[in-house]
N, C-alpha and C positions, 0 to 999 in steps of 0.2 A: 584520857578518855573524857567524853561531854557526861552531860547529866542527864539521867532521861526520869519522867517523870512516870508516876504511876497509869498504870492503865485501868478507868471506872469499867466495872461492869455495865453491858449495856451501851456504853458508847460506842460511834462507829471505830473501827481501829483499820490504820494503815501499817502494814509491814514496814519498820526501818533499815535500810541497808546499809545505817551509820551505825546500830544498835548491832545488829548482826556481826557485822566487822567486828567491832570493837571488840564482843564474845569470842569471834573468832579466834582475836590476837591474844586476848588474855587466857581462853585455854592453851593456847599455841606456845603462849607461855612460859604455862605452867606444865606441859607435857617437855622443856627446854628445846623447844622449835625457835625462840626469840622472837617472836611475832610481834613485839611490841611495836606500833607505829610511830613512837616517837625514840625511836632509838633505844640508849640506857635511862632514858626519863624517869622511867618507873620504877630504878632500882636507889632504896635512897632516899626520895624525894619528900617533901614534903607540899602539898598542895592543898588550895582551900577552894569551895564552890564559891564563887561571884559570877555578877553579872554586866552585862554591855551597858554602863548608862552614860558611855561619851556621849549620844545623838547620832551617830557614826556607827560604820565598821571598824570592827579591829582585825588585823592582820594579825596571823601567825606566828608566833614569835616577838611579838610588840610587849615591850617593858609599859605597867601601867601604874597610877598610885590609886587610894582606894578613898571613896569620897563620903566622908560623915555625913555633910550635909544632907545625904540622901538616906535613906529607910534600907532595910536590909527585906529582902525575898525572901522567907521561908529561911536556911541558913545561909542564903547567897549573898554576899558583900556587895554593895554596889563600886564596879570601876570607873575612875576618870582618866582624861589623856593624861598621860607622864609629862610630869615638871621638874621635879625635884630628888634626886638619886638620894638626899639624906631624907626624905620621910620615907615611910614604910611602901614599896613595892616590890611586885612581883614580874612574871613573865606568864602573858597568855600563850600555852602554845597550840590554838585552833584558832580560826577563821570563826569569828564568832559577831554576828547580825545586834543591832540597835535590840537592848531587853534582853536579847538571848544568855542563859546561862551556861557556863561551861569552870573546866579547869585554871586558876591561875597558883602557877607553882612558886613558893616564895622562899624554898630552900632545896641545895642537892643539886646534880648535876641535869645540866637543861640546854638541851640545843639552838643556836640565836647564830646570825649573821655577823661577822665582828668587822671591824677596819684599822686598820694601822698596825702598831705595833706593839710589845709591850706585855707583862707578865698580867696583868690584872684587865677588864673591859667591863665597862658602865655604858648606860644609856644615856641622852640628853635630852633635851626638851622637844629642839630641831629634829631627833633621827631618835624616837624611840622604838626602833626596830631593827636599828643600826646598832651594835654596842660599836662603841671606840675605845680601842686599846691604851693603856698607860698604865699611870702607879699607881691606880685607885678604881676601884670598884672588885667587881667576887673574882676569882684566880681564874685564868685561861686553863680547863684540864687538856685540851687538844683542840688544834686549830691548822685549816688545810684549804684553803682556796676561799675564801671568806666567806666559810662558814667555821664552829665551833663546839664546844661544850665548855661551860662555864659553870662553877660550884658556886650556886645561891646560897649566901648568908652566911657563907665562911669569912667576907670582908677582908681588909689589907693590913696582910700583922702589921703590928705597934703603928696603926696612921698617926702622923704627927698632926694635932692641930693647936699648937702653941702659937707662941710670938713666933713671930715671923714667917709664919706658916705656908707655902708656898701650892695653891690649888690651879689646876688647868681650866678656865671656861671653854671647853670645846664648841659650842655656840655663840658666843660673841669673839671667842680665837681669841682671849686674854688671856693671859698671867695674873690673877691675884694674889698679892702678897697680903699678908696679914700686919696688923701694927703690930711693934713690939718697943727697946728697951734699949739705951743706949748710956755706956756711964763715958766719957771721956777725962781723961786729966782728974778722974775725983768727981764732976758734974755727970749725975744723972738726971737724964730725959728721956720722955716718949719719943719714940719713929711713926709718924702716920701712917695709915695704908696706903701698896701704889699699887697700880697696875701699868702691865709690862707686855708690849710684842713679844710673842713669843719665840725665841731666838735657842740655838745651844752653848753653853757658856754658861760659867758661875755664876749668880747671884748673889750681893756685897751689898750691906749698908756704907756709902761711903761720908765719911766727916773731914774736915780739912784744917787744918792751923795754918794762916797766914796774917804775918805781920800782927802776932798777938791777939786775934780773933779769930775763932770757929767759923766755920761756914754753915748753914744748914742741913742736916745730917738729910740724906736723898737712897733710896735704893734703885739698882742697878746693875743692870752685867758690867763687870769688872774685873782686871785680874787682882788677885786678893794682894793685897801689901795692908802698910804700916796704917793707912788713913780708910782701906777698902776691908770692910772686914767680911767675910765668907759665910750667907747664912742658905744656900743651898745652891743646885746643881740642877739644869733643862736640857735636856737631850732632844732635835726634834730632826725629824726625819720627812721625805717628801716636798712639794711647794703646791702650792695654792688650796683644791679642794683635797687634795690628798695629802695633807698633812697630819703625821700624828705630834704629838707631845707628852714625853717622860717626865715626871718631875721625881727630884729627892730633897724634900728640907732635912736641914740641918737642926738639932735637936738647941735653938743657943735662947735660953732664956733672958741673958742680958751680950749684945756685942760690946767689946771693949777695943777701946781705941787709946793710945796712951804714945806721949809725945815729949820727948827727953832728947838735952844733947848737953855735953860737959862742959863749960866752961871756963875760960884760961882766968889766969892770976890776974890778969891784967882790968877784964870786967869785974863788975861792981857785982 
């Protein structure tokens, strides 16, 4: 429900018939008619008053983040466009005008358009209105013709974000990997960060022994062996704008790679 403000004595006053509703639905209710207009929104939830300060509209269901640099209204938070799924956001669910205040709900079950695939769906910078399915962001509770309900601020049990840490950029359609840790033969080194097309198939730091030198340790799909070691797993589904992307890292704080063979009486 939006936020209405007091009415002054003495001022002109117009009838609202957003205000009306709203009473309607919440006695409707509370008498167990279900009148809630945002579905189970309101069961659960938790939400805070903010306000429109992209310069813009905001659409219905659009994931936003909340912008300090700006002054707070009364208790309303000022909102800016969504960028960043790890700073603190929520989901507006009304149609709400440049300044205008209203609902933005930051935990509990909340209805949002989803796409792809996948147990868990996040917003992006590109489609904050859009959540994309994968292994990161709050749990799909049900999902039926792309639309959904998603449980705000329950987040992705145990996310890995170690060495080697394996995140989906759904707006640039990257794979990045995280740096991590590599001992071979006894030498430990660092693995720099890469980024990766996102393909399905293992992911492997691979290191090489030939003719008595290392090669530069590089990450990669790969099938895992002796030189390819296995630090996580991409599942991706669809081609072009309709692609989603799974990811699973592997929990490996150091890859080890180790390189033995027996040799006869006869060498040295």
């Amino acid at each position: 429900m939006a936020f209405y403000g007091d009415v002054t004595p003495g001022e002109e006053f117009r009838p609202s018939a957003a205000l009306s509703n709203d009473i309607r639905h919440f006695l409707n209710g509370l008498n167990g008619f279900g009148g809630n207009p945002f579905g189970a929104n309101g069961a659960g939830t938790v939400r805070i008053q903010a306000y429109n300060a992209t310069g813009g509209e905001i659409k219905a269901g659009t994931a936003v983040n909340f912008d300090e640099s700006k002054k707070m209204s009364g208790d309303a938070v000022p909102m800016k466009a969504f960028s960043d799924p790890r700073k603190p956001w929520g989901v507006v669910t009304q149609r709400l005008l440049d300044n205008e205040v209203g609902d933005c709900f930051i935990s509990g079950p909340v209805t949002v358009s989803l796409f792809g695939s996948g147990d868990y769906a996040q917003p992006t910078a590109g489609s904050p209105s859009v959540f994309t399915r994968g292994a990161e962001g709050a749990p799909v509770l049900y999902a039926n013709g792309g639309k959904g309900v998603i449980n705000l601020g329950a987040g992705t049990p145990e996310n890995y974000d170690g060495p080697f840490a394996i995140t989906y950029d759904a707006e640039a359609k990257k794979l990045k990997v995280k740096a991590g840790y590599l001992t071979r033969n006894g030498e430990f080194i660092s693995v720099p960060e890469a980024e990766l097309d996102p393909e399905t198939g293992t992911v492997c730091v691979k290191t090489e022994l030939a003719d008595g030198e290392w090669g530069n340790p590089e990450i990669l799909f790969a099938m895992p062996s002796q030189f390819c070691y296995p630090i996580g797993h991409v599942k991706t589904q669809g081609s072009g704008e309709e692609t989603s992307v799974s990811v699973c890292s592997y929990r490996v704080p150091v890859a080890v790679v180790l390189a033995a063979r027996i040799c006869s009486d006869e060498e040295d």
